[in-house]
C-alpha positions in Angstrom: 0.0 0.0 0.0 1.7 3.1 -0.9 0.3 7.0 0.1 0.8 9.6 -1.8 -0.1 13.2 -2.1 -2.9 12.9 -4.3 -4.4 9.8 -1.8 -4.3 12.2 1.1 -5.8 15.3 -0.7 -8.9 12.8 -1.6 -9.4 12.3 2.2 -9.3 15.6 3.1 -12.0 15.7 0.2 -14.7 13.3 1.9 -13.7 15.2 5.3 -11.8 11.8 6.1 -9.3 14.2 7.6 -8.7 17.5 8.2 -6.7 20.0 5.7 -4.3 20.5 8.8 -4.1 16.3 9.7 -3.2 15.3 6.2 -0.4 18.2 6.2 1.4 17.2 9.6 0.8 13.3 8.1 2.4 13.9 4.8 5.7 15.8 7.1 5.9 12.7 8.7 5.8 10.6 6.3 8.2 12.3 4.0 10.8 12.5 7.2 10.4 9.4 8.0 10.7 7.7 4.4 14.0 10.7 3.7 16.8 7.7 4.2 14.7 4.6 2.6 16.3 4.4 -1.3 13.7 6.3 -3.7 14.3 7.2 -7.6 15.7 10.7 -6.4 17.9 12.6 -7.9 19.8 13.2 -5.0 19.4 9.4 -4.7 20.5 8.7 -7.9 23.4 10.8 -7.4 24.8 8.8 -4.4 24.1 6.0 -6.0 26.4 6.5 -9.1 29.2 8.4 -7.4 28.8 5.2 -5.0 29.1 2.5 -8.2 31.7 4.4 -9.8 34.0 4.5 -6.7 33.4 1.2 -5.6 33.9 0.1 -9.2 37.4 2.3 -9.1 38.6 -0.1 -6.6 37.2 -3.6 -7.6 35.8 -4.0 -11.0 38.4 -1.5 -12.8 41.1 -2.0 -11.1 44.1 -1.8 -13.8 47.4 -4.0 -14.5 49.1 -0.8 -12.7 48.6 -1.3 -9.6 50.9 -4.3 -9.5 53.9 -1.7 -10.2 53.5 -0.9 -6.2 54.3 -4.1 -5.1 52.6 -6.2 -2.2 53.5 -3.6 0.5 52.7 -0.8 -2.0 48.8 -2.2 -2.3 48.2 -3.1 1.1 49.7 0.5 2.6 46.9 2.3 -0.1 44.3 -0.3 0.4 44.2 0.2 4.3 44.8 4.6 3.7 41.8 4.4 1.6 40.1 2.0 4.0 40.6 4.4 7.1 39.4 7.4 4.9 36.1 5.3 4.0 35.2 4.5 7.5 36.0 8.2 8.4 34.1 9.3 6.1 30.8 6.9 7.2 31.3 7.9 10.4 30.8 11.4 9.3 27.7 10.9 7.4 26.2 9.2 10.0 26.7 12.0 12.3 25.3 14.3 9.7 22.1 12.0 9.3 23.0 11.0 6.0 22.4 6.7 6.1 22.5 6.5 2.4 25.6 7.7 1.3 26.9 6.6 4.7 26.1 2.9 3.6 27.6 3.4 0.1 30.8 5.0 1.6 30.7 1.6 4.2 30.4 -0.8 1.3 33.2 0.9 -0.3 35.8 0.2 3.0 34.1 -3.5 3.0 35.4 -3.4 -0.8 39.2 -2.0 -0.1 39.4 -6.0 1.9 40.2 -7.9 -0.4 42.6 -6.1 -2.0 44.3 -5.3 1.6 44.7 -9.0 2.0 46.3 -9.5 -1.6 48.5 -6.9 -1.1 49.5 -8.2 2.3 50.4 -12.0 0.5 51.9 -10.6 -2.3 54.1 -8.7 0.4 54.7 -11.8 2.4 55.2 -13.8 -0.6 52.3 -15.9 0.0 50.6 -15.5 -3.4 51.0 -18.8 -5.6 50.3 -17.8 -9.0 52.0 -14.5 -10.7 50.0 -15.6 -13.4 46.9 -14.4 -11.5 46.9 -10.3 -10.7 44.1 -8.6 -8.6 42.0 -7.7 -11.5 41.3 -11.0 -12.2 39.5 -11.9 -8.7 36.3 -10.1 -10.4 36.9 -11.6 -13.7 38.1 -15.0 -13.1 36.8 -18.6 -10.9 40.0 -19.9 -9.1 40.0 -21.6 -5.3 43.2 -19.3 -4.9 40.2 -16.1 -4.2 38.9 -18.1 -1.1 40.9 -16.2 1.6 40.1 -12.9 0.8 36.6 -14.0 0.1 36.8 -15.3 3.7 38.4 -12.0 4.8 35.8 -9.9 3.2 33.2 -11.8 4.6 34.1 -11.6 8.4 35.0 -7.7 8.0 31.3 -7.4 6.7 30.1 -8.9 9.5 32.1 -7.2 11.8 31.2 -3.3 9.8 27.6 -4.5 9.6 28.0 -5.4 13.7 29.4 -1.4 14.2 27.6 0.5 11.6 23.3 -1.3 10.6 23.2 0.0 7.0 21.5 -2.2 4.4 23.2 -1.3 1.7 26.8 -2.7 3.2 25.1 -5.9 2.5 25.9 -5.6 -1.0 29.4 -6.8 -0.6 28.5 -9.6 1.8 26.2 -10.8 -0.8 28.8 -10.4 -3.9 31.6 -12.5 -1.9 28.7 -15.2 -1.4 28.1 -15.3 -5.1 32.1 -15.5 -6.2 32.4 -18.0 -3.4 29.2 -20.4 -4.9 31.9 -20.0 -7.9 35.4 -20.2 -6.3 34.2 -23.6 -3.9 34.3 -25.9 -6.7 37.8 -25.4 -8.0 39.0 -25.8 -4.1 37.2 -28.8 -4.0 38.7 -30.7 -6.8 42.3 -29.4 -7.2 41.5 -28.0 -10.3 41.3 -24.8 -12.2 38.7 -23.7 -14.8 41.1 -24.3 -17.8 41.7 -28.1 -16.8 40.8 -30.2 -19.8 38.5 -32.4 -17.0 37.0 -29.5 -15.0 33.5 -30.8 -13.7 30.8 -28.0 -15.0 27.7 -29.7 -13.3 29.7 -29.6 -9.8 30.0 -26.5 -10.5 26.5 -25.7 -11.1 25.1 -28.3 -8.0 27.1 -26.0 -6.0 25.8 -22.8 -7.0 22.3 -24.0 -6.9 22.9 -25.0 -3.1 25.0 -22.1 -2.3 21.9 -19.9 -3.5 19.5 -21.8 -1.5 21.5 -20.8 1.9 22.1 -17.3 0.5 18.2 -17.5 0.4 17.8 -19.2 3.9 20.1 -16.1 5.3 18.2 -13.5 4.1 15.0 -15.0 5.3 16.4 -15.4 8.4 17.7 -11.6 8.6 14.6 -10.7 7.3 12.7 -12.1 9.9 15.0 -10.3 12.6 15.8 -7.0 10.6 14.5 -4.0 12.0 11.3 -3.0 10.2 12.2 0.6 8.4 15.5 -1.3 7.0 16.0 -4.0 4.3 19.4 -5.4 5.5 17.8 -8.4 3.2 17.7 -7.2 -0.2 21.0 -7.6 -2.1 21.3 -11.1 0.0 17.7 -12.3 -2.0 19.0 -10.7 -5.0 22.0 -12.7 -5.4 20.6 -16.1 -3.4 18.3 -16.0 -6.3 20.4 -15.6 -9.2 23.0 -17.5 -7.6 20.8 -20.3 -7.2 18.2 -19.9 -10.5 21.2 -19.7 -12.7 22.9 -22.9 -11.3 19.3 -24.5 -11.9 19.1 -23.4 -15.5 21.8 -24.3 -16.2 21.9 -27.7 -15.4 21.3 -30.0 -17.9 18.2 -31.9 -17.7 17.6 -34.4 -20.6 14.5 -36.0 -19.8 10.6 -33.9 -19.8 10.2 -35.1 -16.6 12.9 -33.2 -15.2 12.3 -30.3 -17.3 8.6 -30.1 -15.6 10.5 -30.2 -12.6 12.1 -27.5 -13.1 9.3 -25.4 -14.2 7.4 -26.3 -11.0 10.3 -24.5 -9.1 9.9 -21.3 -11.3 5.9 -21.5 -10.4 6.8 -22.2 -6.7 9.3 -19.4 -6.3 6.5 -16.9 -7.9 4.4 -17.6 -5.4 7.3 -17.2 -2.6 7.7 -13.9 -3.9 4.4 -12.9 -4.2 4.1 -13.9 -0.2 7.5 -12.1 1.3 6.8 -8.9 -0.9 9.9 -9.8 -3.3 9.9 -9.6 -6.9 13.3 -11.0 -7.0 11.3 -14.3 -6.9 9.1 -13.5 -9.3 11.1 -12.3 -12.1 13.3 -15.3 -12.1 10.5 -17.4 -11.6 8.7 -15.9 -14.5 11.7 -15.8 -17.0 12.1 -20.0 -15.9 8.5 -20.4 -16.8 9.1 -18.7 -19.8 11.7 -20.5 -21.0 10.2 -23.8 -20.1 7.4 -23.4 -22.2 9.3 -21.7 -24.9 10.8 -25.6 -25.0 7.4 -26.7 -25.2 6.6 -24.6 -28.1 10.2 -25.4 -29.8 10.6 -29.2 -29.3 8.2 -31.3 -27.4 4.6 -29.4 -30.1 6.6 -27.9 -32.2 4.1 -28.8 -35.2 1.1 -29.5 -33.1 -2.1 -27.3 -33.9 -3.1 -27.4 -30.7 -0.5 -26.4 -28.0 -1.1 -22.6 -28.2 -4.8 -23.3 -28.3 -4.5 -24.8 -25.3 -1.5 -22.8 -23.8 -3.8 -19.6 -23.8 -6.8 -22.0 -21.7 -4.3 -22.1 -19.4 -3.8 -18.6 -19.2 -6.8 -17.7 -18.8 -7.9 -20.2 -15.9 -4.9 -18.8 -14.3 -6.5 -15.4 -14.4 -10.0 -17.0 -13.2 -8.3 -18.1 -10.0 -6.5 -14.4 -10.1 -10.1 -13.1 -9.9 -11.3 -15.8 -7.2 -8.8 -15.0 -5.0 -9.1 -11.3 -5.2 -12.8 -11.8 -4.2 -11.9 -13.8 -1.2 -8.0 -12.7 -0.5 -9.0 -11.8 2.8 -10.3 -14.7 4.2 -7.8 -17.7 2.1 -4.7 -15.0 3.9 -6.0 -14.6 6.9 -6.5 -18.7 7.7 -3.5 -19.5 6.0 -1.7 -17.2 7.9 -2.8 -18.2 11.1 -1.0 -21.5 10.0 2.6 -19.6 10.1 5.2 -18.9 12.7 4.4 -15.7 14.4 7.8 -14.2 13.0 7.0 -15.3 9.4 3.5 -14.2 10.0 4.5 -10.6 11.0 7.1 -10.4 8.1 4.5 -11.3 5.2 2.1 -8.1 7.0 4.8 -6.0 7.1 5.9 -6.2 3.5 2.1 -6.2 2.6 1.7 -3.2 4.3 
């Protein structure tokens, strides 16, 4: 339910509220929604002087940097590091929580390359093959301590400074880890003439489904005017949706499986409030019966006949529920945890 100017201006209208009632609730609406991400243009500034500083040090990161040496990194990684957090801390005093997160998430981003410039400097680093650049670009077991490193100083920065958006960078490290586990597992790099793909994938599909668990469970716990969950769904999802797709399934059967999972995880996201869900689940459906319509009728006369029956009997039991939401919600609702319960009326509200 979202309330807007125009909404409040009708109450005042039908004498629902007074002229004066709808004024001091539209203040306190508007200060209390100031540090919850909108399409702003202040927003969107701090948002892309955010990306393209974080992206500075991680994404772009050039071949030069290796000219400083191990000692040479590490000594600008941690400068830059202690400016960052200074500079949070500053913004926080100021009242400022969203560039406060992004100038957070950009210290949590300086770890990594702290921690290769520190085994470079001790002569730790295995492979002179591999340069920082490439830990963005490139699945090898050799990321996994500085994945493990960025992971506990998350936690820890989350621990001393609650902003949502420093969960970005937990939530990336999860992802490359999904990626970097398998490698570690087997001994072997991506380039090995007997690399195992569908480990690879089995693992990101499972790694996604406890990237998914976590942010459930932080949702459940989160405070209600943050989403501390949001980047954690975003890449549980994708994590585990894309190891899913792209496993390969040769039998119908399985291929129906996997469909049913895109349905189910519609519906999840339709219950917790988050479309993450539902897009992926929508594109998986799509794709599943765009195999349909490719191989299984591809010549038959009657497949889209009956493919838009479908449709719309899926729209009849839209409008059945819509007539009775209230009552199939409210008893199946009385069938959750209390927790769960509250977190499905909160993001409803």
């Amino acid at each position: 339910m979202n309330i807007d100017r125009p909404a409040l201006d009708a109450a005042v209208a039908q004498a629902i509220v007074s002229r004066e009632q709808a004024e001091g609730l539209w203040r306190f609406l508007a200060e209390r929604d100031r540090d919850t991400p909108r399409f702003r243009f202040a927003h969107v500034l701090y948002y892309l002087g955010g990306m393209v500083a974080i992206g500075a040090m991680s994404l772009f990161m050039t071949m030069g940097w290796e000219r400083y040496g191990g000692a040479g990194i590490l000594a600008i990684a941690v400068a830059y590091f202690v400016l960052a957090l200074a500079l949070t801390r500053y913004l926080l005093g100021r009242g400022l929580q969203i560039p406060a997160g992004i100038t957070g998430t950009l210290a949590v981003v300086l770890v990594p390359l702290a921690i290769y410039g520190a085994q470079v400097m001790m002569g730790l680093w295995p492979d002179t093959r591999l340069a920082y650049r490439d830990y963005h670009y490139r699945i090898d077991w050799r990321w996994l301590m500085m994945e493990f490193g960025t992971l506990a100083a998350s936690a820890i920065l989350l621990w001393r400074l609650p902003l949502p958006f420093m969960t970005m960078p937990l939530a990336v490290t999860l992802w490359y880890m999904s990626m970097d586990t398998v490698p570690f597992l087997v001994g072997l790099g991506e380039s090995a003439p007997n690399y195992d793909w569908n480990l690879h994938k089995l693992v990101s599909v499972w790694f996604g489904v406890l990237t998914m668990l976590l942010a459930f469970w932080i949702d459940v716990r989160a405070r209600k005017d943050r989403d501390f969950a949001f980047w954690l769904y975003l890449f549980g999802v994708m994590t585990f949706w894309g190891g899913l797709t792209s496993l390969d399934s040769r039998s119908e059967l399985g291929k129906l499986f996997y469909c049913g999972i895109n349905i189910a995880m519609i519906f999840v996201g339709a219950t917790l409030g988050r479309r993450v869900f539902a897009v992926f689940g929508g594109i998986g459906v799509a794709l599943y019966l765009g195999h349909l319509a490719d191989r299984v009728f591809r010549d038959s006369m009657l497949f889209p006949l009956a493919l838009s029956a479908i449709g719309l009997m899926v729209i009849g039991i839209g409008i059945l529920w819509q007539r009775n939401e209230a009552t199939i919600e409210g008893r199946l609702r009385t069938l959750l945890p209390t927790p769960v319960r509250e977190l499905i009326e909160r993001r409803a509200a």
